[in-house]
Phi, psi and omega in degrees: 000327175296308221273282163020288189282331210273311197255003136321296160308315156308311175292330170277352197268314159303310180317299204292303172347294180334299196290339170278008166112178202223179183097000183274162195270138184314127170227155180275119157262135180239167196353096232220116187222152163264159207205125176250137180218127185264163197189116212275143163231124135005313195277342172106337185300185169211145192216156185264163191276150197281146181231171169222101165249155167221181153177176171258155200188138167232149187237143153056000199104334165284157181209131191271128176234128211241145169218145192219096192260127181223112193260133161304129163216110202279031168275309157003143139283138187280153170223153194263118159302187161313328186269004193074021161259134190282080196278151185262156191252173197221162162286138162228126177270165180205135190209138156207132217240135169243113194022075177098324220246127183296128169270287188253131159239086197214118134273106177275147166224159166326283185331292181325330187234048178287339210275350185252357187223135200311156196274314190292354161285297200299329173287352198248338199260179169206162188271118194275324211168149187214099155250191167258165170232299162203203169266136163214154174034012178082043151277119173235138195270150194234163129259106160231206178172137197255128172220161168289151170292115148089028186218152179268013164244122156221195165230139198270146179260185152221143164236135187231123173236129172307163152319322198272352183110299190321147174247148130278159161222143198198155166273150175263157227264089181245151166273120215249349149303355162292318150249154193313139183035034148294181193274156190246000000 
């Protein structure tokens, strides 16, 4: 059932990329790797596997390095499908360095993008994944995305961090009348 959800995530994970639009300023990804550690759970719960990416990106001539760690945290309130089964939500740290010197440290939970997903989606979801997608407006941009567990619905985000560190958030583009309780 983990492989199952694994290649369910990979695949909404391509999705999102898709979805945040189009227009961006050419950006360098550079060792950019993703990391799986598998992790069992005991408790009868189901939890997604903790990952890792990074990579480099240049604005201006700067040049920006990102780390995106997504963790399980059963400090979380948990959520039950239909079937009754309980799945754990996860963390996603975000670091991002402009030549060495930290710009952005955001711990995201689900809750950080409730202002774009509807709440009765969102009490049913878990926060799935955060990658970059590219430079847009000297922005660099994330995909993220809140999904029901172990399902192909969710809702897609763009998370955008200035140079200066500030973030946004906005929704990314699905046809989102499609899904049950998504945002209209």
């Amino acid at each position: 059932m983990n492989k199952l959800f694994f290649i369910l995530s990979v695949g909404i994970s391509a999705g999102i990329l898709l979805s945040c639009g189009q227009g961006a300023e050419k950006a360098e990804k550079v060792n950019e790797r993703t990391y799986q550690l598998s992790e069992s759970s005991q408790s009868g719960e189901f939890s997604m596997q903790q990952s890792s990416a990074m990579g480099n990106v240049k604005i201006n001539g700067a040049e920006y390095h990102y780390q995106i760690e997504r963790t399980p945290s059963a400090q979380l309130p948990k959520v039950k499908d239909e079937q009754g089964n309980v799945f754990i939500d996860n963390t996603i740290d975000l670091s991002v360095t402009r030549n060495g010197k930290a710009v952005l440290s955001k711990r995201f939970t689900k809750k950080d993008l409730s202002s774009q997903v509807d709440a009765a989606f969102l009490s049913k979801a878990i926060l799935e994944g955060l990658v970059f997608d590219k430079v847009v407006d000297r922005k660099l941009r994330f995909a993220a995305s809140v999904c029901y567990p172990q399902t192909d619905l969710f809702v897609p985000l763009c998370v955008l961090v200035s140079t200066d560190g500030s973030v946004r958030i906005e929704k990314g583009s699905v046809l989102e009348e499609e899904i049950p309780g998504g945002p209209n």
